[in-house]
C-alpha positions, 0 to 999 in steps of 0.5 A: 476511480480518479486518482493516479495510479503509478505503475512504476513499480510494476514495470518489470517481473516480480509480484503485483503491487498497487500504488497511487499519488495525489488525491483519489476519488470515486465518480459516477456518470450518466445514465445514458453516453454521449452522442457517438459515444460507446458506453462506459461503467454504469451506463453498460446496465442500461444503454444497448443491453442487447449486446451487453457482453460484447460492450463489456469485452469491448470496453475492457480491451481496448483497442489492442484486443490483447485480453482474451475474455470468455465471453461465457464468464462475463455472461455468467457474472452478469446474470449473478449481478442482476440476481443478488446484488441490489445497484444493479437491479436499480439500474436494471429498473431505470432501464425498463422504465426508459425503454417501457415510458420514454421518458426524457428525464429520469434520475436514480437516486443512491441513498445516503441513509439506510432503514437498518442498524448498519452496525448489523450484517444485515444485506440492503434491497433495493428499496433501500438503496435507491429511488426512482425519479421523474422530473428536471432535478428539483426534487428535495434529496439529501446532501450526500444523496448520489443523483445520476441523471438520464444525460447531462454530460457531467461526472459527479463525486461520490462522498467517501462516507457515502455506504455506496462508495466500496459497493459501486467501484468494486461489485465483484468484492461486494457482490449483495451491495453490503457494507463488508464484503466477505471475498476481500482476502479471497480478491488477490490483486483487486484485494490490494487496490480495495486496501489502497483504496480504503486508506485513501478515504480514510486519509481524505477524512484526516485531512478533511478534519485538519482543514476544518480545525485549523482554529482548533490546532493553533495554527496562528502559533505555526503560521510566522516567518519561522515557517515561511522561510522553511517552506522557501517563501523569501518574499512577504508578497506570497506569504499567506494563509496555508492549510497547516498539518499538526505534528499528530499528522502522520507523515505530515512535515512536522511529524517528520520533523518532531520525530527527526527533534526527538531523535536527535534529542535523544543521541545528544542525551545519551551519545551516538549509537553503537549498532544500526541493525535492518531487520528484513521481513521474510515472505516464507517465515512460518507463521505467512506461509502456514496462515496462506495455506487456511485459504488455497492459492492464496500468495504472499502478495495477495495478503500484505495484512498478514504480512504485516501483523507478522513483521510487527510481532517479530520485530517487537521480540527482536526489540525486546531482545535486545533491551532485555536479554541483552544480546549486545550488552545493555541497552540504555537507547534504541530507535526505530523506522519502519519503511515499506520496499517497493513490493511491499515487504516492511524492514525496520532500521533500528538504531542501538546505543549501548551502556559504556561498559559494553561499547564495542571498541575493539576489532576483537569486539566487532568479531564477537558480534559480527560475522561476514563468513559462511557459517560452519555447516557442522557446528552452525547448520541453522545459520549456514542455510540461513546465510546461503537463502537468503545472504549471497549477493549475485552473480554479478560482474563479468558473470552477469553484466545485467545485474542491478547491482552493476552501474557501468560495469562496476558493481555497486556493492563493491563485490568480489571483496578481498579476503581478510584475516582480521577486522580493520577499521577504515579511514572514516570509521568503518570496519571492514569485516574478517573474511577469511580463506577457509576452503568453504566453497558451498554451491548457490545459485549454480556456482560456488561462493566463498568468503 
């Protein structure tokens, strides 16, 4: 796997979390290693096999030796591999064929095309994956044909369309060499990288078809001085042909830039928005934690497809609250985005514009709809376990000085907030809500909190 892996955001405790920048892409090497060098991937099939769990338990430690691997499991996947999973009997194959003929130049062949309906569940043999090759290279094969060759020293780019790209990076999660693999969502962490991994082939073909249609999109409208100046090219000199991403892109620069237009059309039509809400998605709502428990031991973090498909349904009913229940009043404008934290739980910022009658003016107006006091357990215990979950902010302060919150001693929420007994409005226009001094003091994190 080429691409860069960024583990900044698993630098600290705190569930696994897999990301990558740049482009990403699957390479395979030789055969056989180098001179004085220790075999790698593929090349552990074939090259000294005799020791073949030692080289396997070598390779993944490294030199520090901090995993500690039984040798019996790496044993146990190997002998399960050389039964079922078709890649690896090809290159079971190639080794016997060296070791039996002593041959020089030998090449297996990964097919691209396959005799069967790949619409079908059906599992490949290996007459259908590869071919066995003597020769310097010049037989006829196909383009996207995967040649790997005795040792020629070069690494070689697998086509992300190629049925063998998922299969050869990750044999564990496509055991029988299939298509789809049937123990994804059992795969924890490795199920995230293959997820990651998938998207990246699928953003790389995106970008493939931009490249290749740029007669087709128009680009001779886009590419002028407008655009020029925008990108910061000031001199005439360095202004020349750029691949240039539609605004149907994704995430492109003008989609990012119609859907900023498109917005700020609609606050100039129907004026500035009345509420920001930021709906947060919660790990142990109902419908996670009941569809973890289909599959024993599975984690929130292991599933993000279910995390996900929940968030989207609920934010859907939170938006259709509010356009027709009429929660805050009529709704006459609403925008959303959804942006993604750095452990991977969705939130959505929604922007909400209401008719004139139900504009929120007054500090009796703020009061009716928010609250910034602990709720009464009697009269509201749903909302005072809600709030005491998932709402306190800290320790913080003196009572934890390490607490992300604090920069140079401060907090940077501003926390311990004075107490009010009514809805203010600043200088800049915000309000600073009521908290008042009910003698409400519940016990959170192992000490009492207030107002």
């Amino acid at each position: 796997m080429g691409g860069k892996v960024d583990y900044s955001v698993v630098d600290g405790p705190g569930p696994f979390s897999f990301r990558i920048s740049g482009s990403n892409y699957h390479s395979i090497g030789t055969l056989l290693p180098r001179p004085n060098c220790k075999p790698t991937f593929a090349q552990l099939y074939i090259y000294d096999t005799e020791d073949e769990e030692k080289n396997r338990i070598s390779t993944v430690q490294g030199r520090s030796g901090r995993f500690v691997i039984d040798e019996a499991v790496v044993l146990g996947i190997k002998q399960m591999l050389d039964s079922i999973n078709p890649y690896v009997k090809s290159f079971r194959y190639g080794r016997d064929f060296l070791s039996n003929n002593g041959v020089v130049d030998l090449r297996i062949r990964i097919l691209q095309h396959r005799s069967k309906d790949a619409r079908q569940y059906n599992l490949p043999t290996t007459s259908e994956v590869d071919a066995l090759m003597v020769g310097d290279g010049s037989e006829d094969v196909e383009q996207r044909d995967i040649v790997v060759c005795t040792n020629d020293g070069h690494l070689q780019r697998i086509s992300e369309c190629h049925p063998s790209y998922m299969a050869l990076q990750y044999p564990l999660l496509f055991p029988y060499g299939e298509d789809k693999g049937k123990t994804l969502i059992r795969s924890g962490s490795a199920f995230q990288q293959f997820v990651v991994d998938a998207y990246a082939a699928i953003e790389e073909q995106r970008l493939l078809w931009v490249r290749r249609n740029q007669n087709n999109l128009r680009t001779d409208l886009l590419r002028g001085l407008q655009d020029a100046i925008a990108s910061g090219d000031h001199n005439a000199a360095v202004v020349g042909r750029r691949m240039l991403l539609p605004s149907t892109f994704t995430g492109g620069p003008r989609y990012m830039a119609q859907s900023c237009q498109d917005a700020m059309a609609i606050c100039q039509w129907y004026g500035p928005p009345d509420l920001f809400i930021t709906f947060t998605c919660n790990s142990k709502w109902e419908e996670v934690t009941s569809a973890l428990k289909l599959i024993p031991g599975q984690r929130v973090e292991d599933r993000p497809d279910i995390v996900a498909r929940v968030f989207n349904i609920k934010k859907k009913q939170l938006i259709n609250d509010l356009r027709e229940k009429k929660v805050f009043g009529r709704v006459i404008a609403d925008i959303h985005v959804v942006e993604f934290q750095k452990r991977g739980l969705p939130h959505a910022h929604i922007l909400i514009t209401l008719a004139k009658e139900d504009k929120i003016v007054t500090q009796e107006d703020v009061d009716a709809f928010i609250s910034a006091e602990i709720p009464d357990k009697d009269t509201n215990p749903e909302a005072y376990e809600i709030v005491l979950r998932s709402m306190i902010h800290g320790p913080c302060s003196d009572k934890n000085p390490n607490s992300p919150c604090m920069v140079k001693d401060v907090c940077t929420k501003n926390y311990l907030k004075s107490y009010k007994s009514f809805t203010t409005i600043d200088e800049n226009g915000f309000p600073v809500y009521r908290q008042r001094k009910d003698g409400r003091k519940p016990i959170v994190r192992g000490r009492k909190i207030s107002n």
